[in-house]
C-alpha positions as CSV (number, residue, x, y, z in Angstrom):
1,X,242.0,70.9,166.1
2,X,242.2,74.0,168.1
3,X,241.2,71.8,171.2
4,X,244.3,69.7,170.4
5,X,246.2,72.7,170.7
6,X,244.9,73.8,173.8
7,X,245.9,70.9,175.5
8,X,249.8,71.0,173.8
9,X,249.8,74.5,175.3
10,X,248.6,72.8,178.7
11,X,251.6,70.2,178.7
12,X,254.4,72.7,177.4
13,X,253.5,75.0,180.5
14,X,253.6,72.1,182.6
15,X,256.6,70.3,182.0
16,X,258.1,73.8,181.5
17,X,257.5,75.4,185.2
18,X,258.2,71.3,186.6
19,X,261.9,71.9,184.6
20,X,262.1,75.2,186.0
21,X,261.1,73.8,189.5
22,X,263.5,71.1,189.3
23,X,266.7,72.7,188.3
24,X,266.0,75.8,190.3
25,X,264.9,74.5,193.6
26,X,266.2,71.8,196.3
27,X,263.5,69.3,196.8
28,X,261.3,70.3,200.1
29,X,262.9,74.1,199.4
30,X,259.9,77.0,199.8
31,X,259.4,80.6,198.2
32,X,256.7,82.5,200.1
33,X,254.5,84.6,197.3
34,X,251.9,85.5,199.1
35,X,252.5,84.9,203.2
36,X,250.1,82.2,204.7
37,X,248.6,81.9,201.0
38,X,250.8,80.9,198.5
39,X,254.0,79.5,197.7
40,X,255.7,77.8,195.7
41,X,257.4,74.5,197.1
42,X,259.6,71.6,195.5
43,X,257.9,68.1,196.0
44,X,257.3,65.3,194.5
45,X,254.4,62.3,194.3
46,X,255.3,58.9,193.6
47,X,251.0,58.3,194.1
48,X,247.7,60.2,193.3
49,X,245.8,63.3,194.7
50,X,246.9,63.4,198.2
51,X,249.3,61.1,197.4
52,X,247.3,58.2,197.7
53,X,248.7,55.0,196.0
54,X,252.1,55.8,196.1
55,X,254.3,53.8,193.8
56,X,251.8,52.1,191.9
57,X,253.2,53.1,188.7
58,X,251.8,50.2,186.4
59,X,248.4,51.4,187.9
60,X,248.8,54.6,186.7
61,X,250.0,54.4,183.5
62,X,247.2,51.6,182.2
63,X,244.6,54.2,183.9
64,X,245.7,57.2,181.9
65,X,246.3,55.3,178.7
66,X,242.8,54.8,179.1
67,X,241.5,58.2,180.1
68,X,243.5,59.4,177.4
69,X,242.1,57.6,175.1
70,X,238.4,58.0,176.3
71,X,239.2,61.8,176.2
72,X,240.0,61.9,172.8
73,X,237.2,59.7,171.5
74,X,234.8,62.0,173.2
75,X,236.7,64.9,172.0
76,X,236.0,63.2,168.3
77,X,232.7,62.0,168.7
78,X,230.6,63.9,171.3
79,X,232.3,67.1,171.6
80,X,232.4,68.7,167.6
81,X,231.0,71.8,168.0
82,X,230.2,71.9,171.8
83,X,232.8,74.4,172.7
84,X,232.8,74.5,176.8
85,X,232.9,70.4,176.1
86,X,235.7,70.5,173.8
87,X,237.6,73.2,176.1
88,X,237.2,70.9,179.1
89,X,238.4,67.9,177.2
90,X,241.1,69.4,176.4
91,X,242.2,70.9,179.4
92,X,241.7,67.7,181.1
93,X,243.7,65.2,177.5
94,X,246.5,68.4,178.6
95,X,246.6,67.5,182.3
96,X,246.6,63.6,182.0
97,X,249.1,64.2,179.1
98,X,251.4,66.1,181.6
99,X,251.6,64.0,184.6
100,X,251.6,61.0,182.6
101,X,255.3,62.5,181.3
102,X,256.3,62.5,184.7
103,X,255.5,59.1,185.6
104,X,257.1,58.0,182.5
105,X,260.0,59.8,182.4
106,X,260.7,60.6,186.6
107,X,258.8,58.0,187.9
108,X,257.3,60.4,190.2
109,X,255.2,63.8,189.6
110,X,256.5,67.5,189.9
111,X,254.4,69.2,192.1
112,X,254.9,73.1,193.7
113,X,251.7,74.9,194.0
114,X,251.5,74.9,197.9
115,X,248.2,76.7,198.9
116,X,247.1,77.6,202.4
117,X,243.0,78.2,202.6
118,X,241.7,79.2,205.5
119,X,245.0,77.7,208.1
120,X,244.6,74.5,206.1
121,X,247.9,73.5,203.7
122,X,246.2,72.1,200.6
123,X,248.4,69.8,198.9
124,X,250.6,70.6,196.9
125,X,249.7,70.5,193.1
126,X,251.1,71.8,189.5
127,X,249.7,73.2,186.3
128,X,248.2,69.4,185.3
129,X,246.7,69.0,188.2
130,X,244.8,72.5,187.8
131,X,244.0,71.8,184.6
132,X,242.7,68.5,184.9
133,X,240.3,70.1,187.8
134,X,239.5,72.8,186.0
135,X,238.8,70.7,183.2
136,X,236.3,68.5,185.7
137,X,234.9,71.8,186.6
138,X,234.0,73.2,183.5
139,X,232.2,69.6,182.5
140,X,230.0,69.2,185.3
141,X,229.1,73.0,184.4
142,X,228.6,72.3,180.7
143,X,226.5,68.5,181.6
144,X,224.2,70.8,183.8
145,X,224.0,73.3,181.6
146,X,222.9,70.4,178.6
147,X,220.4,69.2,181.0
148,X,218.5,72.1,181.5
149,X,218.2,72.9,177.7
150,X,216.9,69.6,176.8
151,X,214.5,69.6,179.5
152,X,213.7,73.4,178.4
153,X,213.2,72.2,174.8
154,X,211.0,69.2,176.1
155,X,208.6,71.5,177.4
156,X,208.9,73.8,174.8
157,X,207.9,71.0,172.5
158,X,205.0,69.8,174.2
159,X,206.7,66.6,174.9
160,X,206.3,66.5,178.8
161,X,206.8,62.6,178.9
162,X,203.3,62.4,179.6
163,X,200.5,60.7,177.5
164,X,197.2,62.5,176.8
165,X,194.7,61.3,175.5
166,X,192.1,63.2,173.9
């Protein structure tokens, strides 16, 4: 349950700071926060990362009914008790949840986080998007992690994989 509440703190931070965003700011206006770093920049994305697919709202909305619904039947079924799974479950149910209220609701996506790394302007993203890839992130980290326990316990078992015979 805790999980669940995790990701409702994900998507009240999100559509709060994309409200803020767009009844504070001019679409295409900039704040600098940090100069040739960070700022924070009114836009919006009718598409996907990179704004690929643009306006291919049917798309999207079948895709995240169904990531949301995988989400929560991993959260239900595979992810009691694993707590870095859980987490990044959640932060990734929080993310689709958030963006999936834009679509709905704007028929586009609030984006503002404008990063510069190294001379190169990342696109621009929001507080779904980071939590979806953070989400992704802490996953992969927990799947590896998984991995090499099994394959510790294997050996630790004596149960290489490998018949003897004696």
């Amino acid at each position: 349950m805790i999980y669940y509440l995790l990701a409702v703190l994900i998507i009240l931070l999100d559509q709060w700071t994309k409200w803020i965003i767009v009844k504070q700011m001019e679409l295409g206006e900039s704040i600098q926060v940090i100069q040739n770093f960070l700022y924070i920049t009114s836009h919006r994305n009718r598409g996907a990362a990179w704004g690929i697919l643009q306006g291919q709202m049917w798309f999207f909305y079948i895709i995240t009914v169904v990531v949301i619904i995988g989400i929560v039947y991993y959260m239900q079924k595979w992810a009691k008790g694993k707590i870095i799974a859980s987490v990044a479950l959640a932060l990734m149910l929080g993310g689709a949840i958030g963006n999936f209220i834009d679509r709905v609701f704007r028929q586009e996506v609030v984006d503002f986080v404008d990063v510069y790394i190294f001379g190169y302007d990342f696109p621009i993203f929001n507080i779904a998007d980071s939590s979806l890839v953070i989400g992704v992130i802490l996953l992969m980290i927990w799947m590896v992690i998984e991995e090499r326990m099994a394959k510790k316990e294997k050996s630790i078992d004596g149960n290489d994989g490998v018949q003897h015979t004696d």
